[in-house]
C-alpha angles and dihedrals in degrees: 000000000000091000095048092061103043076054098059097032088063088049091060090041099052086040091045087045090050096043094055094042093051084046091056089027097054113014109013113043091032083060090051088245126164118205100184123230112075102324091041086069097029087063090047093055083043090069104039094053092052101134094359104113126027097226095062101027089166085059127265116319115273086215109032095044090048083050089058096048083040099059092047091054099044085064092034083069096049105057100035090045109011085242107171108160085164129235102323094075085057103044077045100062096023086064092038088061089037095049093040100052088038097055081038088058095040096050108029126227108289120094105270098192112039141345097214114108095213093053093049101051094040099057095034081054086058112040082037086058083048104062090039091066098041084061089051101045080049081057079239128122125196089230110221114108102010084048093051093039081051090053101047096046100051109124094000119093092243108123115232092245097046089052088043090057091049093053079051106054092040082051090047090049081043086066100038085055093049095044094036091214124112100213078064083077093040096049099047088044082069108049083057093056098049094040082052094049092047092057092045098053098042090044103091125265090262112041091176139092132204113216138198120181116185108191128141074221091076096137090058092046095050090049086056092043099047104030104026103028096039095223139113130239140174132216123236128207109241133164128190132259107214110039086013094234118177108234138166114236120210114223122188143159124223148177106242088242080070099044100078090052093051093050090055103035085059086045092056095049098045121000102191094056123127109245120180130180140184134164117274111248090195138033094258121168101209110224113269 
């Protein structure tokens, strides 16, 4: 069962990988987009370093460059937040720059599909939207941006959207400074837009899971939950029926990408705990 299900989680991984790659590599770098996170400035620094070292006369690679922002904040994360979300992060972002170099080298860099901006960032947007769900169908991320947002607002109470869409929007100026061309913004504003869309609409009606975790190893659990996980919580007072044990009950909410995490990370503490999970009917914030 185990087996069958790695299995399927890497489909959707080397699918979701390919589809993103083939989203920078054909529609999106070609346009001069910038799509902010780690190939939004990868692209950017693409550009700038055109003709600048000998060894790389087309600019710096889009795939290879983000692999190597990518590495240093993986550990980054695991140090600052004990984030460990396994191999499949790795085997995500290393295909992704794979992918990506490798269709960049097949088809060149013009645009082979269209020349016109609006088509391009509109459909990059949405195949782009695409690939980002399969990953996380697969309970995997590609790091970059979230990694780095997790990061900075670690111990600050600066929410982690709200930090990701700063990164964003410095990555997006980044561009408009480097190309020199103010549609570069307003396109890539709306790649954003679209990739965000997508996610929104294929994600189900209800995102979110409730979670309770029963473990005499609640301490540990809380630590993973709050400063690993990134997410709140609140204890409930239980008590059981047959032998009428008194007991805390851990109760969270959290996005399915997390799900998955939280499971094993519990797992990990304490393997025989009780986890139960169901979909949130209502936008509840649990209490800190």
């Amino acid at each position: 069962m185990k087996s069958s299900k790695l299995t399927v989680d890497i489909t959707y991984i080397v699918i979701g990988a390919f589809l993103q790659a083939f989203a920078y590599s054909v529609f999106i770098a070609p346009a001069n987009i910038v799509p902010g996170g780690i190939y939004g400035t990868t692209i950017v620094l693409n550009h700038i370093t055109k003709g600048l070292f000998s060894f790389a006369p087309d600019g710096l690679p889009i795939g290879i460059t983000a692999l190597f922002f990518n590495v240093p904040l993986l550990f980054l994360a695991i140090r600052k937040l004990g984030l460990s979300s396994g191999p499949k992060t790795v085997l995500t972002f290393v295909l992704i720059s794979v992918f990506t170099d490798l269709i960049r080298f097949l088809f060149g860099e013009a645009p082979p599909v269209a020349d016109d901006k609006f088509l391009l960032a509109f459909y990059g947007g949405g195949i782009l939207g695409l690939g980002v769900m399969c990953v996380f169908k697969a309970g995997s991320t590609s790091a970059g941006t979230d990694v780095l947002a997790r990061v900075l607002a670690k111990g600050t109470n600066i929410k982690v959207s709200t930090m990701i869409m700063t990164i964003d929007s410095i990555v997006v100026l980044f561009g408009l400074l480097a190309f020199k061309d103010w549609s570069v913004p307003l396109y890539s504003w709306l790649t954003i837009f679209i990739y965000s869309k997508v996610v929104d609409i294929l994600q189900p009606e209800n995102p979110n899971k409730a979670v309770f975790i029963v473990s005499p190893q609640k301490e540990s659990i809380r630590e993973l939950i709050i400063n690993k996980l990134d997410m709140g919580g609140t204890f409930l007072h239980g008590q059981g029926m047959y032998n009428g044990e008194k007991r805390d009950i851990i109760f969270t909410i959290t996005d399915r990408r997390k799900i998955n995490m939280l499971k094993k990370g519990v797992r990990e503490i304490d393997p025989n705990a009780f986890i139960s999970s169901m979909d949130a009917s209502k936008d509840v914030t649990p209490t800190p």
